[in-house]
N, C-alpha and C positions, 0 to 999 in steps of 0.2 A: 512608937505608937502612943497614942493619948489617949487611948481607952473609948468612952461613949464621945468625947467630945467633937464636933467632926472638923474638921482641917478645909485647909486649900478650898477649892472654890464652894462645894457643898459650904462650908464653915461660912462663908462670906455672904453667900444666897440666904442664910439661916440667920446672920450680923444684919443683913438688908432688911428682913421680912420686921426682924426686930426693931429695927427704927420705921421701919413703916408703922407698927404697932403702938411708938413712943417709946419702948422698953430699951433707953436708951444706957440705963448704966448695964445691962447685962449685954447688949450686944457693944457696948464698948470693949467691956471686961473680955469677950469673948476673941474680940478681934484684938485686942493686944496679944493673949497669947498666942492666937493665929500668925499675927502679925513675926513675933519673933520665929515662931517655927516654918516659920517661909524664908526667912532671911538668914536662918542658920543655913538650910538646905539650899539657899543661891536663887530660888524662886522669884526672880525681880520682878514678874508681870504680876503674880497671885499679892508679893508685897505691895505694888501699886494700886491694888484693891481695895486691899488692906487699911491705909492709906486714906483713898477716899472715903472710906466708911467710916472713920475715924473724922477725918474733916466734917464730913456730913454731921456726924453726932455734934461736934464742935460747934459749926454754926446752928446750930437747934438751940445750942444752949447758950449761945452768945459769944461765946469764944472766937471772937473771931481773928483773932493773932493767931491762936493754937491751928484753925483752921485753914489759914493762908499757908502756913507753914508744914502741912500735907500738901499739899496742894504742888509742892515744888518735885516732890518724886512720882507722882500722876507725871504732871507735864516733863521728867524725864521719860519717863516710860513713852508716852506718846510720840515726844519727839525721835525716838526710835524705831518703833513700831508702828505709827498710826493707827493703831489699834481703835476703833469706830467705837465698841462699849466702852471703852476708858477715857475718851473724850466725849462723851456724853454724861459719865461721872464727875469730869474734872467740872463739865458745865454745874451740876445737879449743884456741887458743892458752892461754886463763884454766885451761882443761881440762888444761893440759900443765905449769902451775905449780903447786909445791907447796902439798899440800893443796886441789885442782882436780878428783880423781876425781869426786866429786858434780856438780861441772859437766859433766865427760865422760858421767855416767850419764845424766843428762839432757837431755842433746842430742845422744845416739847414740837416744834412745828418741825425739824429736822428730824426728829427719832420720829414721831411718825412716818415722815416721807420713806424714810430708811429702815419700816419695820420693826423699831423698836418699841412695842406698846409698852411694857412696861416702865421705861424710863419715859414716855413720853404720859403716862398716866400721874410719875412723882415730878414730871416737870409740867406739869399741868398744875398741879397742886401747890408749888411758888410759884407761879405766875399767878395766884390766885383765881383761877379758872377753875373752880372748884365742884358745880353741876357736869361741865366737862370731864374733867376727871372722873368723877363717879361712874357716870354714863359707862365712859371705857372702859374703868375696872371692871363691873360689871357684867361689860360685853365679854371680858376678859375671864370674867368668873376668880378674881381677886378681891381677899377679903380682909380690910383691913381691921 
């Protein structure tokens, strides 16, 4: 156990909210140790999470090698599972490196069609649609 800190997907939900907030070095910090206690316990879809959160934070702050370089055990995962939120992260993250808007266009208009407001609210957000995005969070009752 780890005590107050929470794990698995709560933990990742809680790494997300934080990069939505900017509060990028503590949901980094957060999701590293996530990240390894996923991968101790065999957890490959929670590590692919993992992962992208990490990416994410990456390209926020430039990093964009470190970024790419998540990015390859997301699209393991997918290419296993087709898991629908995991390739919508994998996008969020490719979306958030330069020259990515197109990507974000695109899989903010996908995660809509498919019900995902929330990824389609932060992929609204690089595509630079940014009264859009609001609007939905909003509608969403999401507070960044």
């Amino acid at each position: 156990a780890r005590g107050d800190d929470p794990v698995a997907r709560r933990g990742l939900w809680e790494a997300e909210h934080l990069v939505d907030l900017g509060k990028l070095d503590e949901a980094r910090s957060r999701t590293e140790r996530n990240l390894g206690f996923c991968e101790a316990r065999g957890w490959t879809g929670h590590a692919a999470h993992c992962h992208a959160v990490l990416g994410l934070i990456a390209a926020r702050r430039g990093e964009e090698d470190a970024a790419r370089q998540h990015l390859a055990p997301i699209d393991a995962w997918t290419d296993r599972t087709g898991e629908v939120e995991m390739i919508l992260r994998a996008r969020q993250v490719r979306g958030s490196l330069a020259g990515g808007r197109e990507v974000a266009e695109e899989a903010a208009t996908r995660a809509g069609r498919l019900g995902f407001a929330l990824f389609q609210v932060r992929l609204l957000r690089l595509a630079r649609r940014e009264e859009e995005a609001d609007r939905r969070a909003a509608e969403l009752g999401y507070a960044w």
